[in-house]
C-alpha positions in Angstrom: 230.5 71.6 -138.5 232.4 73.3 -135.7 231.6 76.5 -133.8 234.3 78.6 -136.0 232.6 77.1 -139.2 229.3 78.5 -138.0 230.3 81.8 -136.8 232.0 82.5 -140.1 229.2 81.6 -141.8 226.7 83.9 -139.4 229.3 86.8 -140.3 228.6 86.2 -143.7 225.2 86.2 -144.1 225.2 89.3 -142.0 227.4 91.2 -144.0 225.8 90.5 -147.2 222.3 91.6 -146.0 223.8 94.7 -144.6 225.6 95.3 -148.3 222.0 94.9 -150.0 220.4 96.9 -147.2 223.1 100.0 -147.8 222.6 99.6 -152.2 218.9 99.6 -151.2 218.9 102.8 -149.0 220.9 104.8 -151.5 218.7 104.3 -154.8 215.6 104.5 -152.5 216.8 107.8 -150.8 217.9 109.5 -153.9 215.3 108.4 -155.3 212.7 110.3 -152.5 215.0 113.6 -153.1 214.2 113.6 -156.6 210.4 112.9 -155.8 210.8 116.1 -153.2 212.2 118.7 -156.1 209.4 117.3 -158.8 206.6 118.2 -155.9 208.3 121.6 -155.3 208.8 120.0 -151.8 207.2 117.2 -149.4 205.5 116.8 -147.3 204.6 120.6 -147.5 205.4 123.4 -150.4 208.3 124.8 -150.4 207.7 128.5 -150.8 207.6 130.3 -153.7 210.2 132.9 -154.6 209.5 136.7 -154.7 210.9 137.3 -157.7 211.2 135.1 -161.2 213.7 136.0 -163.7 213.7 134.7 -167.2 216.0 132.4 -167.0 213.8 130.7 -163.7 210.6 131.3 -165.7 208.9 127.2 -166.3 211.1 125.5 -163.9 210.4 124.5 -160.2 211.7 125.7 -157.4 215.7 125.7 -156.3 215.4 124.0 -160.2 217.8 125.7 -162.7 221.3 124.5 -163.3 220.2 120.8 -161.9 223.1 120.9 -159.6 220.9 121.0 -156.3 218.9 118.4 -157.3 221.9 115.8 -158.4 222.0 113.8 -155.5 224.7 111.3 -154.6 224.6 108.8 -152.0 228.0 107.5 -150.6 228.5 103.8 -148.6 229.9 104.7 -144.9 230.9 102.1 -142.7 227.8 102.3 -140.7 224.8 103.5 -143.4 225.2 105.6 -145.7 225.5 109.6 -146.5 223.4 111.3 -149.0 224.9 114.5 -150.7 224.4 117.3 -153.2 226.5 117.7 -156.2 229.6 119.7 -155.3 228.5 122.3 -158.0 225.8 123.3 -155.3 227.7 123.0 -151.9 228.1 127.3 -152.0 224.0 127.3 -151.5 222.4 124.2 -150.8 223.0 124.4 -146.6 221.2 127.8 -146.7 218.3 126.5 -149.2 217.8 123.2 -147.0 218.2 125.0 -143.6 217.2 128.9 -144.2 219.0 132.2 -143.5 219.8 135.4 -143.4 223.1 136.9 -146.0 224.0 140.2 -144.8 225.2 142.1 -148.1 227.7 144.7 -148.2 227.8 147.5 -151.2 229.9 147.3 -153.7 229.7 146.4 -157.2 228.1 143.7 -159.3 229.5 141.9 -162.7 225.8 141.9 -165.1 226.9 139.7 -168.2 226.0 140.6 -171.5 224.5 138.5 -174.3 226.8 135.2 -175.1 226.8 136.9 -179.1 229.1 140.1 -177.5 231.9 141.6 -180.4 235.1 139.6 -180.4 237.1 140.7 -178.0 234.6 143.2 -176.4 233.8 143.0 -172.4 231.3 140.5 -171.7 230.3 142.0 -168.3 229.9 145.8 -166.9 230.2 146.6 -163.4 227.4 148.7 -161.6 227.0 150.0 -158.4 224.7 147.6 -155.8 223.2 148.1 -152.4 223.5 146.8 -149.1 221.0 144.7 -148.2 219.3 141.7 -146.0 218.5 138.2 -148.4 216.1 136.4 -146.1 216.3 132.8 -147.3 213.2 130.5 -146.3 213.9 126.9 -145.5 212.8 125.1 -147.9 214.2 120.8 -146.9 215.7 119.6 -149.5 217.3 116.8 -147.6 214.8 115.2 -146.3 212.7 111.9 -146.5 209.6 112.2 -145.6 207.5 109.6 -143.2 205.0 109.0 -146.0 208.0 107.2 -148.1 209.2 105.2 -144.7 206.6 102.3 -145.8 207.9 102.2 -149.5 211.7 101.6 -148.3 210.8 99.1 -145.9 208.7 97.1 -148.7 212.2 97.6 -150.8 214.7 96.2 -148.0 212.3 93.6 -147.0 212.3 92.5 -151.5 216.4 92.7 -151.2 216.5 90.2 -148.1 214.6 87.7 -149.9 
């Protein structure tokens, strides 16, 4: 066997552990983002909200379309990229990092029931007030050191 032979095969070997490593990181990170929306956040609370409407009542936190919590993780040339469900990308910066939406007056659309007369409006306008929304941060994103040994013990199954 000559040198070319050898480095060939080195390059190989290399790039077939870093392929398992990348599928392993992806189910194992999703897989902590989904542990962090069933505990309502890790590795502290996330806090509660002020106010719970009907349609919020029984779930968890940031839980209620399911669009937030649908994680995707994407292969990059170097690692790999964990992302929200485009469905979410209007709010999940703000939930993850916090903030402060300035709202202006104006007026608001209130849907009616989904049983409305044939051809009626589904929706009236009424008048709303300015106001401040102070968003906590609540990290969505985020995998938490008590997971770190879990991974590892994953990787180190996928390199054998």
């Amino acid at each position: 066997m000559n040198s070319n032979e050898i480095v060939n095969k080195l390059n190989k070997y290399i790039a077939e552990k870093k392929s398992a490593t990348k599928k392993v990181l992806l189910i194992e990170g999703e897989k902590s983002i989904q542990m962090n929306f069933d505990a309502g956040g890790r590795p502290t609370a996330w806090q509660q909200r002020k106010r719970i409407s009907k349609r919020q009542r029984g779930t968890n936190i940031l839980v209620i379309s399911g669009a937030l919590k649908n994680v995707r993780g994407l292969e990059t040339e170097f690692g790999i990229k964990l992302t929200t469900d485009p469905r979410a990308s209007k709010y999940a910066r703000i939930q993850n990092e916090g903030g402060i939406i300035n709202r202006s007056a104006g007026k608001v659309r209130i849907y009616k029931g989904r049983f409305a007369r044939k051809g009626a409006k589904r929706y009236k306008e009424v008048p709303a007030k300015a106001g401040v929304i102070k968003i906590p941060a609540r990290r969505v994103m985020i995998i938490p050191q008590s997971d770190y040994s879990r991974i590892l013990n994953a990787v180190a199954k996928a390199w054998r």
